[in-house]
BALOBA-1460 file (C-alpha; in Angstrom, 3 decimals):
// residues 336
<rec num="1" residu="x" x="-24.634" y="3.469" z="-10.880"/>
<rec num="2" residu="x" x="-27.740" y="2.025" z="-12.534"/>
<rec num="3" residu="x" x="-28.927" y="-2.057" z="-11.913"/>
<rec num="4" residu="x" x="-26.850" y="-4.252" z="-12.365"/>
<rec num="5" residu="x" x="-26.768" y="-7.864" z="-13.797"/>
<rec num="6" residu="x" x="-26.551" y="-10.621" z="-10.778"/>
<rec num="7" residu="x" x="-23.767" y="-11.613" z="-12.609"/>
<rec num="8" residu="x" x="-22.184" y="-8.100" z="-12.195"/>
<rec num="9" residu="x" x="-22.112" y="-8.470" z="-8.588"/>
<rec num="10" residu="x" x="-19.105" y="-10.201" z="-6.459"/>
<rec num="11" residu="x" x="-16.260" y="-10.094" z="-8.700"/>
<rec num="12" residu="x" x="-13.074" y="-11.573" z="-8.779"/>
<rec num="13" residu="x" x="-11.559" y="-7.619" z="-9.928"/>
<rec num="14" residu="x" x="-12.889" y="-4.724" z="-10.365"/>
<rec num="15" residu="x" x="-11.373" y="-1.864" z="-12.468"/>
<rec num="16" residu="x" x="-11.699" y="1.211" z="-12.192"/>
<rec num="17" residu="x" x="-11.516" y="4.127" z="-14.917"/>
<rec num="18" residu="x" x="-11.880" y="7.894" z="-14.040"/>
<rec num="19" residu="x" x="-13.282" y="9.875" z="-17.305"/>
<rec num="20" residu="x" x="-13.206" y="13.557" z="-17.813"/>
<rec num="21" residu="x" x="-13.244" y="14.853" z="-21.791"/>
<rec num="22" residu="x" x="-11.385" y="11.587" z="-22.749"/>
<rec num="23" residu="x" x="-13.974" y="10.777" z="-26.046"/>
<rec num="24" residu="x" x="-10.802" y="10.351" z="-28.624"/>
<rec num="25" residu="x" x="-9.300" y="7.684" z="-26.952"/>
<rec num="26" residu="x" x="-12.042" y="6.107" z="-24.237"/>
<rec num="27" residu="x" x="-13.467" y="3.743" z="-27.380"/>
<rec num="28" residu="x" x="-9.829" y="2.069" z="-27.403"/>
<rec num="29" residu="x" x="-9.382" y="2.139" z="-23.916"/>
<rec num="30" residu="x" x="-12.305" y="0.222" z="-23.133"/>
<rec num="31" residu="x" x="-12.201" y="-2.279" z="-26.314"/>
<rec num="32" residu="x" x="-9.100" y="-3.374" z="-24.162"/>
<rec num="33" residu="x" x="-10.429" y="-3.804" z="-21.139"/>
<rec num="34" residu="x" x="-13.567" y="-6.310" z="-22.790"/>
<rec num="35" residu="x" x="-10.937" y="-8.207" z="-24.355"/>
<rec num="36" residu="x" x="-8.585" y="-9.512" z="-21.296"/>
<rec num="37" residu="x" x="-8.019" y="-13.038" z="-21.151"/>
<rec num="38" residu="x" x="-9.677" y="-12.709" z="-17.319"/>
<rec num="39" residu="x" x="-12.969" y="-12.405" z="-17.833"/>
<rec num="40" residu="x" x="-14.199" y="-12.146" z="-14.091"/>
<rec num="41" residu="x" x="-14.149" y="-8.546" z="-13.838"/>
<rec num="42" residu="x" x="-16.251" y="-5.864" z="-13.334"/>
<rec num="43" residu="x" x="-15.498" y="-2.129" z="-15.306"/>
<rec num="44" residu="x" x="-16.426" y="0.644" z="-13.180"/>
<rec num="45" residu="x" x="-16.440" y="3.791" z="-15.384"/>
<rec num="46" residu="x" x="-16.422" y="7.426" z="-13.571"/>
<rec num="47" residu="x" x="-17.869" y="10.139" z="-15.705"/>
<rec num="48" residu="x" x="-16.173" y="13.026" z="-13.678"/>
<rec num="49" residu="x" x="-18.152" y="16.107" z="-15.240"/>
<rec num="50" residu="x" x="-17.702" y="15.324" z="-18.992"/>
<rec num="51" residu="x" x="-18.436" y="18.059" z="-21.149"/>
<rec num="52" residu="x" x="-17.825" y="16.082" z="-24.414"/>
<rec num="53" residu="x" x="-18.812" y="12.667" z="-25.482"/>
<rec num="54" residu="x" x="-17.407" y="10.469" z="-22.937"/>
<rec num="55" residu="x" x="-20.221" y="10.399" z="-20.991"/>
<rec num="56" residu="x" x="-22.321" y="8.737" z="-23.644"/>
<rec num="57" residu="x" x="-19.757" y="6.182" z="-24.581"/>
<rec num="58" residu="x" x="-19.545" y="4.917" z="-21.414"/>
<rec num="59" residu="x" x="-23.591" y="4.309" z="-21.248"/>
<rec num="60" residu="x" x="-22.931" y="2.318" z="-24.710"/>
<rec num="61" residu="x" x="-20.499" y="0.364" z="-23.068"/>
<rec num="62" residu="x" x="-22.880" y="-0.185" z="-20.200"/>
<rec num="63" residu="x" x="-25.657" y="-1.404" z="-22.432"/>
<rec num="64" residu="x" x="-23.873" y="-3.809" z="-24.608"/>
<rec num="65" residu="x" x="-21.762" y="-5.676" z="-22.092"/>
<rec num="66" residu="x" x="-22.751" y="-6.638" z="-18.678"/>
<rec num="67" residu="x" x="-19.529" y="-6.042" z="-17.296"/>
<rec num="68" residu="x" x="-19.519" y="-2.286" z="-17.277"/>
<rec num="69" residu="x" x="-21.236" y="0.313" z="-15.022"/>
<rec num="70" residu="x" x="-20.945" y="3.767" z="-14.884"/>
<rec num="71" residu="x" x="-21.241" y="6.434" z="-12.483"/>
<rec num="72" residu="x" x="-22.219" y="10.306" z="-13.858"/>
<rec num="73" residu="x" x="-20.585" y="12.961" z="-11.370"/>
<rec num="74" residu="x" x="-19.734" y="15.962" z="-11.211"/>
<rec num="75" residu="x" x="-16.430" y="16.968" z="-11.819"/>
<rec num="76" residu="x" x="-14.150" y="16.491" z="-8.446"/>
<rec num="77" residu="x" x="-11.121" y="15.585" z="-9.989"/>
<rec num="78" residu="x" x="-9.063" y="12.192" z="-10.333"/>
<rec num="79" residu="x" x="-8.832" y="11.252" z="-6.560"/>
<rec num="80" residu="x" x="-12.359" y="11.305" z="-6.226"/>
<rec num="81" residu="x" x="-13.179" y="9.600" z="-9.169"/>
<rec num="82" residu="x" x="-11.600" y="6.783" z="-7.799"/>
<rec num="83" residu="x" x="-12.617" y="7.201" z="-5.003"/>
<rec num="84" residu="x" x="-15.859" y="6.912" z="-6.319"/>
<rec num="85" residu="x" x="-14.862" y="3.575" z="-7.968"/>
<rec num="86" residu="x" x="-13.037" y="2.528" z="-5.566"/>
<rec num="87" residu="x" x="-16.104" y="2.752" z="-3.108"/>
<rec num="88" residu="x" x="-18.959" y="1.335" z="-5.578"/>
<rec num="89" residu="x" x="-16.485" y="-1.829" z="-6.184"/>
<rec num="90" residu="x" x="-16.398" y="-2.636" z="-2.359"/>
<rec num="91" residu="x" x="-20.208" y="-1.989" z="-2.467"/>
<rec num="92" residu="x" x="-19.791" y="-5.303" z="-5.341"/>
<rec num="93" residu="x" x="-17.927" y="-7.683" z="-3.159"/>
<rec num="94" residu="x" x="-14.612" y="-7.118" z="-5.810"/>
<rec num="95" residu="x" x="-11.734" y="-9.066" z="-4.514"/>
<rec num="96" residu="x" x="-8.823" y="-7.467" z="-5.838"/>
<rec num="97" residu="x" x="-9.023" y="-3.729" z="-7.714"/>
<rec num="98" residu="x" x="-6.834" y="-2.068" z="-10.948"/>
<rec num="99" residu="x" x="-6.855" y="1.192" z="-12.371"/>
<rec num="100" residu="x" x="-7.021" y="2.190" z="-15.762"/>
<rec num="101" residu="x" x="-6.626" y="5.982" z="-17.118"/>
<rec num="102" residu="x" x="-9.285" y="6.582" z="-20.333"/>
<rec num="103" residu="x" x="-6.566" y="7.522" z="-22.757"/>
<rec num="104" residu="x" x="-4.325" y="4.083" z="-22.234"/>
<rec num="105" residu="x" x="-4.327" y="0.508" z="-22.900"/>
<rec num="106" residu="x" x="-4.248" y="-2.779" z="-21.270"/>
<rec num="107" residu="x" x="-2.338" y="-5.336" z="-22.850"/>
<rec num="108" residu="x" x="-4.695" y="-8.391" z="-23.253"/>
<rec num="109" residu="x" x="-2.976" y="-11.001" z="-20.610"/>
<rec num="110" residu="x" x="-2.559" y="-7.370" z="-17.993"/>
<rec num="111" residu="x" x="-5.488" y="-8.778" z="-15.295"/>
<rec num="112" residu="x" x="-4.507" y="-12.511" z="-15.882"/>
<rec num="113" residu="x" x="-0.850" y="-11.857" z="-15.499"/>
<rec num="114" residu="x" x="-0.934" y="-9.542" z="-12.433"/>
<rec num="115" residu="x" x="-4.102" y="-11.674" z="-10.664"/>
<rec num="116" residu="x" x="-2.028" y="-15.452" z="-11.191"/>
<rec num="117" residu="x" x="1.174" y="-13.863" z="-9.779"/>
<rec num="118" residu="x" x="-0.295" y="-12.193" z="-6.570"/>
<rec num="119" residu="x" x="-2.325" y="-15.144" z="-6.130"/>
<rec num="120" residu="x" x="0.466" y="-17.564" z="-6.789"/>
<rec num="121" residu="x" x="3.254" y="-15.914" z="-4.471"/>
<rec num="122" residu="x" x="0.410" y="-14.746" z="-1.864"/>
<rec num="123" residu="x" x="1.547" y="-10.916" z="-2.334"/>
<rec num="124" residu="x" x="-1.429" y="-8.395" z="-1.479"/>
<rec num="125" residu="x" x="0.126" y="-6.635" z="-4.800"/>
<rec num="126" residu="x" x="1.667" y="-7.239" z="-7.948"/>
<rec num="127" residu="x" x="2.645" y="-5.017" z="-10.914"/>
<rec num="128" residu="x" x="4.452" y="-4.713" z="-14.255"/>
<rec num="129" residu="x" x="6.129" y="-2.834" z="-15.964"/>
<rec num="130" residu="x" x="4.707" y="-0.258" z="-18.852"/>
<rec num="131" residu="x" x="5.622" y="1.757" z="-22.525"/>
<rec num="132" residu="x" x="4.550" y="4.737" z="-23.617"/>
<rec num="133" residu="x" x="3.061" y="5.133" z="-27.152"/>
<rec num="134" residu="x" x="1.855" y="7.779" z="-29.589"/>
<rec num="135" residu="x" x="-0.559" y="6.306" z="-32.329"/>
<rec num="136" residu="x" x="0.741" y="2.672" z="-32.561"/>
<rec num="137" residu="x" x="0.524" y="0.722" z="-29.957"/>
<rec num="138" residu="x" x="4.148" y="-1.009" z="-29.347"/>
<rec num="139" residu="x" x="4.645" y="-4.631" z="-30.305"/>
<rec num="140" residu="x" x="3.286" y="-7.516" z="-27.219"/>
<rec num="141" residu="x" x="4.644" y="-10.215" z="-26.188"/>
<rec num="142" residu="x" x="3.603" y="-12.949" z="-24.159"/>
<rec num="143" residu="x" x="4.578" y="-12.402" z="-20.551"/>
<rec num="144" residu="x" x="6.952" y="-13.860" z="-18.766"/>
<rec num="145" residu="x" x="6.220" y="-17.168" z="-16.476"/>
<rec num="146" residu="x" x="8.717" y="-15.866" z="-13.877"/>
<rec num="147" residu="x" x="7.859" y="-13.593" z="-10.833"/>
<rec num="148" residu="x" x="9.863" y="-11.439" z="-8.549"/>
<rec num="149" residu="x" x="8.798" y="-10.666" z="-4.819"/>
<rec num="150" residu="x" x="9.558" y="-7.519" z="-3.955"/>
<rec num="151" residu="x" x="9.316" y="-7.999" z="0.286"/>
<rec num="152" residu="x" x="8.985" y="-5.113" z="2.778"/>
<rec num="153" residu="x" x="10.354" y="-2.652" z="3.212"/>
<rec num="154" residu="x" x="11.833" y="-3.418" z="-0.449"/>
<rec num="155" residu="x" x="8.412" y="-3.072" z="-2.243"/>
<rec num="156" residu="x" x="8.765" y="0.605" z="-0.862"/>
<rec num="157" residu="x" x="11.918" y="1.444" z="-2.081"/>
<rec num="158" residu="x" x="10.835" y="0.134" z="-5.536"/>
<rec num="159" residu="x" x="7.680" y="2.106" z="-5.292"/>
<rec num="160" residu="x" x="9.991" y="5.058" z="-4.420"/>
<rec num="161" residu="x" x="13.032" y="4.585" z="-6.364"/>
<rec num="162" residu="x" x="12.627" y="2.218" z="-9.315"/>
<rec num="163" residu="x" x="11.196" y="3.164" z="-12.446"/>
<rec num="164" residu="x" x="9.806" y="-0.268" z="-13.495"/>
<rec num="165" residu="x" x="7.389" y="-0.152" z="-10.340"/>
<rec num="166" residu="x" x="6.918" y="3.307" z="-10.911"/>
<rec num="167" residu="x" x="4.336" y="5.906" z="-8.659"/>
<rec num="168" residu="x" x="1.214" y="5.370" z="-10.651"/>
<rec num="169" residu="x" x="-1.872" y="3.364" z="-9.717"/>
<rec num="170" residu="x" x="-2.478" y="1.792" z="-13.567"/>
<rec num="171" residu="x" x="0.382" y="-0.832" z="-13.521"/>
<rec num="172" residu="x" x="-0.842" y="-2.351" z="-10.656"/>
<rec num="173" residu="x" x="-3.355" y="-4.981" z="-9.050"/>
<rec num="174" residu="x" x="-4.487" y="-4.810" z="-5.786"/>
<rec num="175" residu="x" x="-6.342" y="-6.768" z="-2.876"/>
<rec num="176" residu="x" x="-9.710" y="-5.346" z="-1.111"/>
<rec num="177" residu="x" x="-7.437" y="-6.271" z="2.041"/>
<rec num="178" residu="x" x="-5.365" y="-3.680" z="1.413"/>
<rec num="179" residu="x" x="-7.965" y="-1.286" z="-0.398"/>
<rec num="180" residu="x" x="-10.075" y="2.035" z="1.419"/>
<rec num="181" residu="x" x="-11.904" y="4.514" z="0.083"/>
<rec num="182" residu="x" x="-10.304" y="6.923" z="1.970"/>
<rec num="183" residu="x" x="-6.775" y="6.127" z="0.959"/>
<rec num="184" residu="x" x="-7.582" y="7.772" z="-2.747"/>
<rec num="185" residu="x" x="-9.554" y="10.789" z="-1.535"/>
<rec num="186" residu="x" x="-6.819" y="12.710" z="-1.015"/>
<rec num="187" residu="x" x="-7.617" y="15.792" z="-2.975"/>
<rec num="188" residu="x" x="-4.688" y="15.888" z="-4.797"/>
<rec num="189" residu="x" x="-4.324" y="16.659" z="-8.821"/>
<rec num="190" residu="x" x="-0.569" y="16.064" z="-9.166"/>
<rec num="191" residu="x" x="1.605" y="12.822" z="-7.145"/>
<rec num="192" residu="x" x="-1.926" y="11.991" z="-6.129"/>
<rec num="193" residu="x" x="-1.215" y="8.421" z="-7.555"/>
<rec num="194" residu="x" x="1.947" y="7.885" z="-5.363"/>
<rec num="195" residu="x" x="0.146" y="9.358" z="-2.439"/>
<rec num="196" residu="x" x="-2.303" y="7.341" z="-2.597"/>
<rec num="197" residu="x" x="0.264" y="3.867" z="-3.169"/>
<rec num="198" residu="x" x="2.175" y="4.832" z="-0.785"/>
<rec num="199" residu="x" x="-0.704" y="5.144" z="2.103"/>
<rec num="200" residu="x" x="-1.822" y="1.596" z="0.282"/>
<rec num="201" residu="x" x="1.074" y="-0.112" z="-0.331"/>
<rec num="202" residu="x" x="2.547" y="0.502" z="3.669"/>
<rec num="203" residu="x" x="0.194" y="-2.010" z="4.662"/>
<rec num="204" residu="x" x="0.363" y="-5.062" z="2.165"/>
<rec num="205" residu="x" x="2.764" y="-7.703" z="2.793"/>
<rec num="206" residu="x" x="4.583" y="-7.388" z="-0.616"/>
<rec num="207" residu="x" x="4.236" y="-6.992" z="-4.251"/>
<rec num="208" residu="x" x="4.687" y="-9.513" z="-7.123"/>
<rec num="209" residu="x" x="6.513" y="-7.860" z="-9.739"/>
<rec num="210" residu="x" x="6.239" y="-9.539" z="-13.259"/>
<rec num="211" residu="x" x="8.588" y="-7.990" z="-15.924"/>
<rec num="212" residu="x" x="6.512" y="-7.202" z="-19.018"/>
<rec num="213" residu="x" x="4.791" y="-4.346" z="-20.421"/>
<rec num="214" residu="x" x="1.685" y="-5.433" z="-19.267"/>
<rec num="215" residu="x" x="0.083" y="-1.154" z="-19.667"/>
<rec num="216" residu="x" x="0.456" y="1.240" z="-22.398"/>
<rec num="217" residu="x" x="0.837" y="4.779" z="-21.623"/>
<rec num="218" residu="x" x="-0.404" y="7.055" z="-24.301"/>
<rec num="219" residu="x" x="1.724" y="10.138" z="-25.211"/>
<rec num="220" residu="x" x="-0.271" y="13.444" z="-26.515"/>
<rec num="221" residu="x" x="-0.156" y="16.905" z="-25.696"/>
<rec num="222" residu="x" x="-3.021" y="16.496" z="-23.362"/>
<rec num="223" residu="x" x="-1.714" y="13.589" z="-21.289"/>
<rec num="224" residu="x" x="-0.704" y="14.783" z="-17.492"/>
<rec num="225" residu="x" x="2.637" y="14.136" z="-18.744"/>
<rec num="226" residu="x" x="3.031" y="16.732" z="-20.720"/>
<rec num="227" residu="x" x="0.858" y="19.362" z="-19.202"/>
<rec num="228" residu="x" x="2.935" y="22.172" z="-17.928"/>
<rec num="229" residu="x" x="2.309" y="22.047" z="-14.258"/>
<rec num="230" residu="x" x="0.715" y="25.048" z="-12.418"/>
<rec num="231" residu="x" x="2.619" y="26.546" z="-9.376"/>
<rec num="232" residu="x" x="0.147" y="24.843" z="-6.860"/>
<rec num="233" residu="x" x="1.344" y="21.119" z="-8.264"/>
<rec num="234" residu="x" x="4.893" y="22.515" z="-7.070"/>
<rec num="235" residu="x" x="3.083" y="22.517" z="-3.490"/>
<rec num="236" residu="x" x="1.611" y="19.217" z="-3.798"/>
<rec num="237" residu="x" x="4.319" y="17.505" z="-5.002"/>
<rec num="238" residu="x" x="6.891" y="18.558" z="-1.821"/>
<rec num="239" residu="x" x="3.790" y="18.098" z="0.133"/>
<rec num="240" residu="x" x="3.819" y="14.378" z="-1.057"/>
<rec num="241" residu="x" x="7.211" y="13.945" z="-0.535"/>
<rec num="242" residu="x" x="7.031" y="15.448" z="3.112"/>
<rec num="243" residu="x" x="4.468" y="13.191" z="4.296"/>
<rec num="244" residu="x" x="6.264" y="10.175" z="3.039"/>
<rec num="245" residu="x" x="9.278" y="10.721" z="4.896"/>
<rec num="246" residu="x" x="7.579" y="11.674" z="8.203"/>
<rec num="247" residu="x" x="5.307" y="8.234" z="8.046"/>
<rec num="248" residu="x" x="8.287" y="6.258" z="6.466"/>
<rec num="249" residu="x" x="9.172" y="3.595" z="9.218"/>
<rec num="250" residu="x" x="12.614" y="3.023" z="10.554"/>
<rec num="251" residu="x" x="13.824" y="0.392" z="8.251"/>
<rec num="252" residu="x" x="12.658" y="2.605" z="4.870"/>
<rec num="253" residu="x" x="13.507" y="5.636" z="6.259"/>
<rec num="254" residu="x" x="16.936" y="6.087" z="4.941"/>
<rec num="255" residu="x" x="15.525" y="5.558" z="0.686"/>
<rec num="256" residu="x" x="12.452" y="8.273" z="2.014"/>
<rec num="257" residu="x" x="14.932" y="11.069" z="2.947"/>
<rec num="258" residu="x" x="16.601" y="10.261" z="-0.288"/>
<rec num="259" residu="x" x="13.530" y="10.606" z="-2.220"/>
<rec num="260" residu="x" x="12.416" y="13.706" z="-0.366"/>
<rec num="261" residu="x" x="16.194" y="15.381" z="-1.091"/>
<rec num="262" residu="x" x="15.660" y="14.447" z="-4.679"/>
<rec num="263" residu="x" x="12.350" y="15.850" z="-5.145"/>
<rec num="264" residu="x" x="13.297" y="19.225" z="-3.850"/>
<rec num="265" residu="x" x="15.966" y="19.345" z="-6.342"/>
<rec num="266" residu="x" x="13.692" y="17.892" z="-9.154"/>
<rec num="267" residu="x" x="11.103" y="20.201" z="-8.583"/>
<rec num="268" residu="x" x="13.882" y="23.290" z="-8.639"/>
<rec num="269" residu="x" x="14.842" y="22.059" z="-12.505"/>
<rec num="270" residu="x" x="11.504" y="21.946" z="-13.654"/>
<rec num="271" residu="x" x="10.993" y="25.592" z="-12.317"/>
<rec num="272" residu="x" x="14.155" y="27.082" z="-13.638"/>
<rec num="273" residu="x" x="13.232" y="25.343" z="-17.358"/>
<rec num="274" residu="x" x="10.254" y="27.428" z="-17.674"/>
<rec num="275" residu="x" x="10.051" y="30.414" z="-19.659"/>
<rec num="276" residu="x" x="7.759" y="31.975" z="-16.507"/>
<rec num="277" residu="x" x="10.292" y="30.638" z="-13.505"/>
<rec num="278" residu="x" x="9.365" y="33.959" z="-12.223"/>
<rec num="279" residu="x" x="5.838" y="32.899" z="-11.162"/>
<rec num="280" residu="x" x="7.004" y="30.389" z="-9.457"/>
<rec num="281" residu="x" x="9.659" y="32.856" z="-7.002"/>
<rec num="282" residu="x" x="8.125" y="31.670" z="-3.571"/>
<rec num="283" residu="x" x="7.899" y="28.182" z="-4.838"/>
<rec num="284" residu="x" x="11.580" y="28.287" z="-5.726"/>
<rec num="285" residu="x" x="13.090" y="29.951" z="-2.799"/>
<rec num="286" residu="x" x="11.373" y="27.492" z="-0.452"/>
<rec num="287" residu="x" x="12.544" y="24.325" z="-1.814"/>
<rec num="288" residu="x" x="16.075" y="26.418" z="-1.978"/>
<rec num="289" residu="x" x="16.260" y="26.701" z="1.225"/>
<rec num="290" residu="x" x="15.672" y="22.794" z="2.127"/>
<rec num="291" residu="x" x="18.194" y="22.017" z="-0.343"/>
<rec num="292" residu="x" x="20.636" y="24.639" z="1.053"/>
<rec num="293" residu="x" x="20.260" y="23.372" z="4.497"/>
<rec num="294" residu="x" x="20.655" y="19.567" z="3.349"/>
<rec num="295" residu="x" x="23.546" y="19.742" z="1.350"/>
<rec num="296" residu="x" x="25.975" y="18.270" z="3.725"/>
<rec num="297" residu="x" x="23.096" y="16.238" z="6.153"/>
<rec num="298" residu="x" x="24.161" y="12.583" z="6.072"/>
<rec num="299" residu="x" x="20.391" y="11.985" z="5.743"/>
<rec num="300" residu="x" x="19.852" y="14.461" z="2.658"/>
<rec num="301" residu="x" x="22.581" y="15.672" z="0.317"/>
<rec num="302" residu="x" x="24.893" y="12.948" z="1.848"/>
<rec num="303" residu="x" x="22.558" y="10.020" z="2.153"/>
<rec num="304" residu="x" x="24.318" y="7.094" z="0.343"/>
<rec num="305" residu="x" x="20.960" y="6.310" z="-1.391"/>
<rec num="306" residu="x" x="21.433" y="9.771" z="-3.430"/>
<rec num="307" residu="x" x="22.282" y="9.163" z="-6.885"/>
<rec num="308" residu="x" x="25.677" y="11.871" z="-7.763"/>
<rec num="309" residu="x" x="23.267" y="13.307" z="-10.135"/>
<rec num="310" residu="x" x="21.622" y="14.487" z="-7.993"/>
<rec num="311" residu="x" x="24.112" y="15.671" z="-5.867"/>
<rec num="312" residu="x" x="25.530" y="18.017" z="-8.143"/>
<rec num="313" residu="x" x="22.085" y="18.939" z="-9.418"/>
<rec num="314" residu="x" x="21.893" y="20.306" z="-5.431"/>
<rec num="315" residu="x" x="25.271" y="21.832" z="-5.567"/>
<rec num="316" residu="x" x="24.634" y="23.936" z="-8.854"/>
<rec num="317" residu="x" x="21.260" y="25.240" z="-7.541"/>
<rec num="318" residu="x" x="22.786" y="26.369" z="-4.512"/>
<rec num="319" residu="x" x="26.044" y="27.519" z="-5.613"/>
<rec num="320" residu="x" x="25.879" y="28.247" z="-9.306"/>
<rec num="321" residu="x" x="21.542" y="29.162" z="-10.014"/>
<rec num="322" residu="x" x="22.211" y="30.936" z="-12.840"/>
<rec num="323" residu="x" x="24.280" y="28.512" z="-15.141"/>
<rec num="324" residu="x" x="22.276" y="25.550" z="-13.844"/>
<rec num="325" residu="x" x="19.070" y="27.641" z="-15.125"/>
<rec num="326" residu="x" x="20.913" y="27.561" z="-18.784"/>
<rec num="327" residu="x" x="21.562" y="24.063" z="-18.130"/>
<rec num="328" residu="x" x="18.057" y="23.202" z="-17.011"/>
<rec num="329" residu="x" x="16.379" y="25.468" z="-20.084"/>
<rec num="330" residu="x" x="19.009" y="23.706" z="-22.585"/>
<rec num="331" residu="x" x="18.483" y="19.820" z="-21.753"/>
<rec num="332" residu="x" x="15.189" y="20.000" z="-20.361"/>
<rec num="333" residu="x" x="12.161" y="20.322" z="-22.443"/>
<rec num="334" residu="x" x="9.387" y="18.537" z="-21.342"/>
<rec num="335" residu="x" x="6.686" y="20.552" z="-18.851"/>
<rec num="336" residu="x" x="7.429" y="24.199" z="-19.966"/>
C-alpha cells in the first residue's frame, strides 16, 4: 500500500475489494463505492495477480480520491485477498469492515444503512438483503427505517438457513471486535465466504438485519455463480459443512446437522446434472454414503429442521440414482 493521506488513516469503515481480471466491471464497482451517502470510509483495493487492466484502474482510483489504496499481489486467491485487506484496514484503525466483490454494486445508502442499524441496536453485525442483475441495475428504493435483531444462536440459523442473510461476506457490515485476519485466510476458493462468517459471526453478539436490497449481484458467465465447479470445490464445500457442525454449539446444533444433511444431498444434484458426473465418481460415492447412513438419523434425514425437499431429494439418491440423475439433468441447469 503506498502513503496515505492523514485523513486516510482511522476510519469509521473500511471496505475491502479483492481484484483479479475484473477491468469490465471494476470502473462501476468503484464509482459506487465513492458515491455512498457515508463518506467516512476507507477503499482498500487488492490487486490479486491481475493480468488485465484492473491493476491500473485501481492506481487511478488511488490518485484521484483520497479514500482509496491499493495493494499489488500476487495472485493467492480470494481468501487472501482479504485477508490482505482485512489486515492493512486494522493496520488503519477501521472500526467496522464490508466487503465488496469488483464485478457488483453498492446501492448508495448500503454503508449508511448497515453502519446506523448496528450502531443503533448495538449488534456487532448487520446485513441486508441483495438482487442479482445482468446489464441494468434493478430499480432502488429508499431503505427501510425498521430493523430486525437477529439474536444468538438465531443470527446462525439465518446465516445457515435463510436466504435473505445469505453465506456471503458482501451484504454485510462488520465490527473490528469481531474481525481477524486469520478468520479469512482460510485457503478456500469455493464456501470460503461462509467459512469465513461462520468462524466470524460465532463470536458477535447479533446481527441487525435491515430488509432492502442494499447489494447488487452481477450475473455473467464469469461470475462464481455460474462457473461450473471443479471436483476439488465438491471437497471444500462438505469440508465447510463438516467443520460447522463439529464447532456448532449445543443450542445451534440441531439447524447445523440440518445444513450438513442438506449439503451432502445438494452437492449429489449438482454432480449428477453434469454432463462429466463421471469425474466426479469418488466425490459422489462419498457423500452417498453419508446420506445412506443418515437417512433415518433423527439428527440427519429425520431432523425436523430438514425441509421434505430435501428429504426425498435423499431418498431418490439412495434408492432411485438413476431417475433422480434424469431429474437432476432435466430441472437443473445452472453449474454444468
Amino acid at each position: 500500500m503506498s502513503d496515505l493521506c492523514a485523513e486516510f488513516h482511522n476510519p469509521c469503515i473500511a471496505v475491502i475489494v479483492p481484484v483479479h481480471n475484473a477491468a469490465a466491471f471494476l470502473p462501476d464497482c468503484l464509482r459506487a463505492i465513492a458515491v455512498q451517502t457515508f463518506r467516512d470510509f476507507a477503499c482498500i483495493l487488492v490487486d490479486d495477480g491481475s493480468t488485465d487492466s484492473s491493476g491500473a484502474i485501481c492506481t487511478r482510483y488511488e490518485e484521484r480520491d483520497s479514500r482509496f489504496a491499493v495493494i499489488h499481489q500476487r495472485q493467492s486467491g480470494v481468501s487472501a485477498a482479504r485477508t490482505a485487506g482485512v489486515r492493512a484496514g486494522l493496520n488503519l484503525g477501521a472500526q467496522w469492515f464490508a466487503f465488496c466483490d469488483a464485478d457488483d454494486l453498492y446501492h448508495p445508502r448500503f454503508l449508511q444503512t448497515l453502519y446506523e442499524a448496528a450502531v443503533s441496536t448495538h449488534c456487532q453485525a448487520a446485513c441486508c438483503r441483495y438482487d442479482c442483475f445482468t446489464d441494468t441495475v434493478p430499480s432502488e428504493s429508499a431503505p427501510p427505517s425498521e430493523t430486525t435483531v437477529l439474536q444468538p444462536p438465531a443470527h446462525l440459523d439465518a446465516l445457515l438457513h435463510d436466504h435473505r442473510v445469505d453465506y456471503a461476506l458482501w451484504n454485510k457490515l462488520y465490527s473490528q471486535q469481531i474481525i481477524a485476519p486469520e478468520l479469512f485466510d482460510n485457503g478456500f476458493a469455493h464456501n470460503e465466504d461462509l467459512l469465513a462468517n461462520w468462524k466470524v459471526l460465532t463470536q458477535a453478539n447479533g446481527c441487525a438485519y435491515v430488509d432492502f436490497a442494499g447489494y447488487h449481484y452481477r450475473q455473467h458467465p464469469d461470475s462464481a455463480s455460474h462457473r461450473a465447479l471443479p471436483p476439488e470445490s465438491i471437497d471444500e464445500q462438505r469440508r465447510t459443512a463438516v467443520y460447522i457442525r463439529e464447532h456448532a454449539a449445543p443450542e445451534i446444533q440441531q439447524s447445523a446437522n440440518a445444513f450438513y444433511y442438506e449439503k451432502l444431498v445438494y452437492l449429489c444434484s449438482m454432480i449428477l446434472r453434469r454432463d462429466d458426473a463421471a469425474n466426479y465418481r469418488a466425490q459422489f460415492n462419498e457423500l452417498g454414503v453419508g446420506i445412506r447412513s443418515g437417512l433415518r438419523d433423527p439428527n440427519l434425514g429425520r431432523n425436523p429442521r430438514l425441509p421434505l425437499s430435501i428429504r426425498a431429494a435423499a431418498w431418490a439418491t439412495v434408492y432411485c440414482p438413476d431417475l433422480w440423475c434424469r431429474v437432476c439433468r432435466r430441472l437443473l441447469k445452472d453449474r454444468r
